[in-house]
N, C-alpha and C positions, 0 to 999 in steps of 0.2 A: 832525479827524474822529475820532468814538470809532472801536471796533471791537469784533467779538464776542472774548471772552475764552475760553481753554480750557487755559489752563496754571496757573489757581491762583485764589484770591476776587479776585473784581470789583467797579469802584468808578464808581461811575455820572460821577467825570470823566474818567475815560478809554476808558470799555467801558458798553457797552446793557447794562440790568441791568433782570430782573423786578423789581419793586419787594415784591412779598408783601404786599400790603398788609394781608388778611386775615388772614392767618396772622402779621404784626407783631404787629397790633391784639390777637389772641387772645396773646403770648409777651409782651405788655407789662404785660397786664390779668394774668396770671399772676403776675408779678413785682410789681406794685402789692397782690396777693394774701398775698405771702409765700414761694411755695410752692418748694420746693426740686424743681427739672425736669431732667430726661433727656432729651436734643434726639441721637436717632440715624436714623441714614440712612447706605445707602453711601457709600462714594469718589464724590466728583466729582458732589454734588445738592447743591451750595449753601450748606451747612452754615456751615460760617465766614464767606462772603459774609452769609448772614442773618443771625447773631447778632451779628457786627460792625456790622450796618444795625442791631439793635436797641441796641447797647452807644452808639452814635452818636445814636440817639434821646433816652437816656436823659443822655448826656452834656451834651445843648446842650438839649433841649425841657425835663426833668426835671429841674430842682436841688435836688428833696426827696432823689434818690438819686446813690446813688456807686459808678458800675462800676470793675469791675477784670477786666482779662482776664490770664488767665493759658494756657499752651500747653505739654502735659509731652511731647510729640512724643520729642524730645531724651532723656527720662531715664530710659529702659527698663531700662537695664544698671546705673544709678548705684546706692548704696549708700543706704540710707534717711537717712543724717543729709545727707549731701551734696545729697542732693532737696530736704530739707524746709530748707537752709540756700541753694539756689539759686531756691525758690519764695519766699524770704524777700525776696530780693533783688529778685525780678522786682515784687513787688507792693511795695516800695518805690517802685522807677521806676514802676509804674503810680500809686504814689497823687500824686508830683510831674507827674506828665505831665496829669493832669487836673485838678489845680489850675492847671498851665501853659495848658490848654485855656481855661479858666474866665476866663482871667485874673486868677486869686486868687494868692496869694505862703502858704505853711504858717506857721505860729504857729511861732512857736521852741522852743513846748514838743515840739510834734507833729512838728518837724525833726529834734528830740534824739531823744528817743521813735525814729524811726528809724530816724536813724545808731548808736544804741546800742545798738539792742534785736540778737536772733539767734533761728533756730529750728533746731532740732533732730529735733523727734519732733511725735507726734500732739498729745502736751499742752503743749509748747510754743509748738504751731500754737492750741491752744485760750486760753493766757495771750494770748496776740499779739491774737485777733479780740476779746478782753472787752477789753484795754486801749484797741483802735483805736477800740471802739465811742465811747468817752466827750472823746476825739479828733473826732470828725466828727460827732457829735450835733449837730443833728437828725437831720441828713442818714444812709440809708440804705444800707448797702454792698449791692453787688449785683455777687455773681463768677461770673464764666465760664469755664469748665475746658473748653481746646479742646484735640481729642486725646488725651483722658483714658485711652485705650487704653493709649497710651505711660508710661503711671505705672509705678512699679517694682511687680511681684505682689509682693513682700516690704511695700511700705508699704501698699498698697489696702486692705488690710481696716481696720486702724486709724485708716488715712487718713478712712474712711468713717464708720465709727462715731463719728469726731469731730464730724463735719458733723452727726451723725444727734444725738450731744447737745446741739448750738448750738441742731437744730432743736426740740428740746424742751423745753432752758432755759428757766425762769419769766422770764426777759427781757423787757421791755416789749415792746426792740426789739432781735432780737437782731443778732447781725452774726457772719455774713451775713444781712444780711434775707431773701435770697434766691439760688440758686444755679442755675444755668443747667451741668451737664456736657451735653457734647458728643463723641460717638465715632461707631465703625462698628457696635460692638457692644453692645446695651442690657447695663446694668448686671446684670441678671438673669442673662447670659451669660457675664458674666468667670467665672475660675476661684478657688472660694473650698474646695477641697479638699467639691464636692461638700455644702456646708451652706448654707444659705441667707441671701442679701446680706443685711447689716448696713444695707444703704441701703433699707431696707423705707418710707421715708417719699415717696419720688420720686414725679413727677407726671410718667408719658410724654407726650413732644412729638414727633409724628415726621412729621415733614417731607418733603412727598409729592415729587413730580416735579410740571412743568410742568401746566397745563390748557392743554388750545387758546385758550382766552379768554388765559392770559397767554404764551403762544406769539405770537398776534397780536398783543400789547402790545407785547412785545420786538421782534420783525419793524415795528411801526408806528414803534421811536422809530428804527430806521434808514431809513425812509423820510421822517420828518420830517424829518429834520436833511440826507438827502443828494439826495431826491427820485425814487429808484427805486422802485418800486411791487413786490409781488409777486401771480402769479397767487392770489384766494382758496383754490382747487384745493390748489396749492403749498403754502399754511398749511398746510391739514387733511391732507395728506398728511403731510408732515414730521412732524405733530404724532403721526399716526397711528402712520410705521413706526419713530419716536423712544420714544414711549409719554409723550414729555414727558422723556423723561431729559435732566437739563440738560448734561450736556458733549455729549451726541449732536444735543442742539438746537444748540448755538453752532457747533459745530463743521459743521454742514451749514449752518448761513447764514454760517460764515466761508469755506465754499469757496465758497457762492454770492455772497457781496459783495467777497469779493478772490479768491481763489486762480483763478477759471475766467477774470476780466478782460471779465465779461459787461460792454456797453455801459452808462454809468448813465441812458441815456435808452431803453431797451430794459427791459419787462415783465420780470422774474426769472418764465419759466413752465415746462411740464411736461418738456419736453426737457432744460431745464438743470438742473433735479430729478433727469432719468434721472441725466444723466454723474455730478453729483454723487454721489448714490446707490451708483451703481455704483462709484465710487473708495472710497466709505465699506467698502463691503461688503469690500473687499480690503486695504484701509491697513492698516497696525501702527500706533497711538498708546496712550499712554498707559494712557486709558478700556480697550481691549479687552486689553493685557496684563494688566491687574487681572482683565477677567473669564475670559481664559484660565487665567490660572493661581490665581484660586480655585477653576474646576470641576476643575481636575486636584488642587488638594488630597489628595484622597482617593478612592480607586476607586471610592466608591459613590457616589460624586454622579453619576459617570459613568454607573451600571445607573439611578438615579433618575432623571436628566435623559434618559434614552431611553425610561423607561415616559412621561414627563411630557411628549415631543415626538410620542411615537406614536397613530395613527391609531385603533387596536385596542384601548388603555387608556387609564384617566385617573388621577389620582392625586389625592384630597383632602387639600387646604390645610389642614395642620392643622401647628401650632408647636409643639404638643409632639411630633413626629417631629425629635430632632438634625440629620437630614440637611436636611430641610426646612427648618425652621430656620436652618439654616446659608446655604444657596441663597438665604432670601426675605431675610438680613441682606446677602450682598453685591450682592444687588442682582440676583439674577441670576432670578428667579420672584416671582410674583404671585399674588396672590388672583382667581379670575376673578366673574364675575358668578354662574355657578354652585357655587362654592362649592368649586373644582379646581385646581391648579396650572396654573398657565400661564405659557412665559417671557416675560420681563418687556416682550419688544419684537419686531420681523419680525429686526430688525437684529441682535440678540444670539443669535436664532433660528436666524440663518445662521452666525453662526459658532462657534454651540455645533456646529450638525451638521460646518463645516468641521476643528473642533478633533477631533471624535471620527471620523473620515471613517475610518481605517485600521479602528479597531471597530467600525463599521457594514458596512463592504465585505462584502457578498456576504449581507450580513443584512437586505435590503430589506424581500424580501418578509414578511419578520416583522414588522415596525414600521413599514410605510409599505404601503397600499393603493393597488394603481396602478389603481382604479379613478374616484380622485377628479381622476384628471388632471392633479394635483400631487404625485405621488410623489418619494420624495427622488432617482431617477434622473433625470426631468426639473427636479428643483430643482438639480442641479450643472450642467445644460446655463444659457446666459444671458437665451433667454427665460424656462425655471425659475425662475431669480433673481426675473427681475421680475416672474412671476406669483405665485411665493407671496411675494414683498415687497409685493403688494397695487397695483402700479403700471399692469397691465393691468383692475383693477376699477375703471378712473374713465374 
């Protein structure tokens, strides 16, 4: 039996996985395009799971093109030759592992060619993709840079500027055809001593949270396959105090399909939502130490995210505010329908206010109106919890 996943990318033979099917179709037709793309999103929305579903597509449906994934997680601290000489390496083993996949066997010129080549620097990463190109013609490289964060600040800029002359090159077909980075922080973000990225050619792709429509996809392929149903209610709810964030989604249908030991001939309904819920609201995992300890970064996330939780103010969503910015990259705010900050979930909501509890103490009445009957004094009591978690609105 699969199970819901929450410790790392998902792989639909072992774990229910949103499929993206929309958001595939658009990241594939981009790459059929050319176009060199920026795919950022928080920790823990899917990221790697989907670019690996796209890299998998391209690998067995698409034989005009040739992925390569590569992951600098790893190389923050390294020294720039030692990077661009262990990136060397990694896309060697990617270019045998997908002729392996293929069932193809490398030409012995294209074997040498690799065993003997080396990289170094930015321009020897540039000699490397002109020689690969005339090696794999027809066929299309198409590379993936997961983690890009992790790059060494000493190589990034040149690193970039490289790509950005491939991307320019009078090339028929250049190689990379196509680039797909992948991080937490959009390009535009990194630190380039304050001058503006060298990667001016990028195409953002930025990869939302769940919708209820694929919340109920996910929740239906575990009903298919095991036979427990869930109350509809249950969907929209989950979906509601989740916002669609995908580790907060699995991870409430991992407590509801295993961890509670509900019957599996027994409805998953609104009661078993409560207990859940309320275990969510208090555990320590992974998801919620990311977001405790990016709002403590800095003090002022701390005065921002109380004008942006208070009753009395609002704050407009606007990115070029740093602090804002910062808050709407880890995931922790949102764009609202009117055009204002808002965080990003009920569930992040509570443990922003439980993270800052000691700086609010005795500061209620400033930021919280106990007129509306859900002031933050009745939100620390535990029907508080459930009425501003939305659970007493259904």
């Amino acid at each position: 039996m699969r199970t819901f996943e929450t410790r790392g990318p998902v792989t639909p033979e072992k774990n229910y996985v949103v499929r993206r099917q929309a958001e595939l179709a658009d990241f594939i037709c981009r790459v059929k395009e050319g176009r060199y793309i920026v795919i950022f999103a928080p920790r823990q929305t899917g990221k790697t799971t989907f670019f690996r579903a796209a890299l998998q597509t391209l690998a067995v449906e698409e034989p005009t093109y040739f992925p390569i994934e590569l992951n600098f997680q790893v190389y923050k601290n390294v020294a720039p030759n030692a990077f661009y000489g262990r990136v060397y390496r990694k896309i060697r083993q990617e270019i045998e592992g997908v002729f392996h996949q293929r069932g193809q066997t490398l030409s012995d010129t294209l074997n040498q060619f690799l065993r003997n080549g080396s990289m170094h620097d930015h321009l020897s990463l540039l000699d490397f993709f002109e020689q690969l190109a005339g090696f794999l013609a027809p066929q299309r490289v198409v590379l993936i840079i997961d983690e890009f964060d992790g790059m060494p600040a000493t190589a990034v800029s040149d690193f970039l500027y490289a790509l950005r002359d491939i991307y320019h090159s009078k090339a028929t077909t250049p190689c990379p055809y196509s680039i797909g980075i992948v991080g937490v922080k959009n390009i535009t973000q990194l630190n380039y001593d304050r001058s503006i990225s060298p990667f001016n050619v990028q195409d953002e792709f930025a990869l939302p949270n769940f919708t209820l429509e694929q919340v109920q996809e996910l929740l239906g392929q575990y009903t298919d396959e095991v036979g427990q149903t869930f109350d509809p209610d249950v969907i929209a709810l989950l979906h509601r105090q989740t916002g669609g964030q995908p580790f907060l989604v699995n991870r409430l249908a991992q407590m509801l399909t295993e961890d509670m030991d509900i019957p599996k001939a027994e409805t998953i309904a609104m009661p078993h939502f409560a207990a859940a819920h309320r275990q969510l609201l208090e555990e320590r995992n992974v998801n919620i130490t990311h977001l405790t300890t990016n709002i403590r970064r800095d003090p002022r996330f701390q005065r921002r995210l109380m004008q942006i939780t208070s009753y009395d103010e609002s704050v407009s969503f606007n990115l070029d505010d740093d602090i804002l910015s910062e808050l709407a990259t880890y995931g922790v705010i949102a764009k609202g329908t009117d055009g204002m900050c808002e965080i990003a979930n009920p569930i992040y909501l509570y443990r922003i206010l439980q993270t800052f509890q000691p700086l609010i103490n005795g500061l209620e009445e400033e930021y919280y109106s106990q007129d509306t009957g859900s002031g933050y004094r009745d939100y620390l009591t535990p029907a508080g919890q459930i009425r501003m978690a939305g659970l007493l609105d259904n």
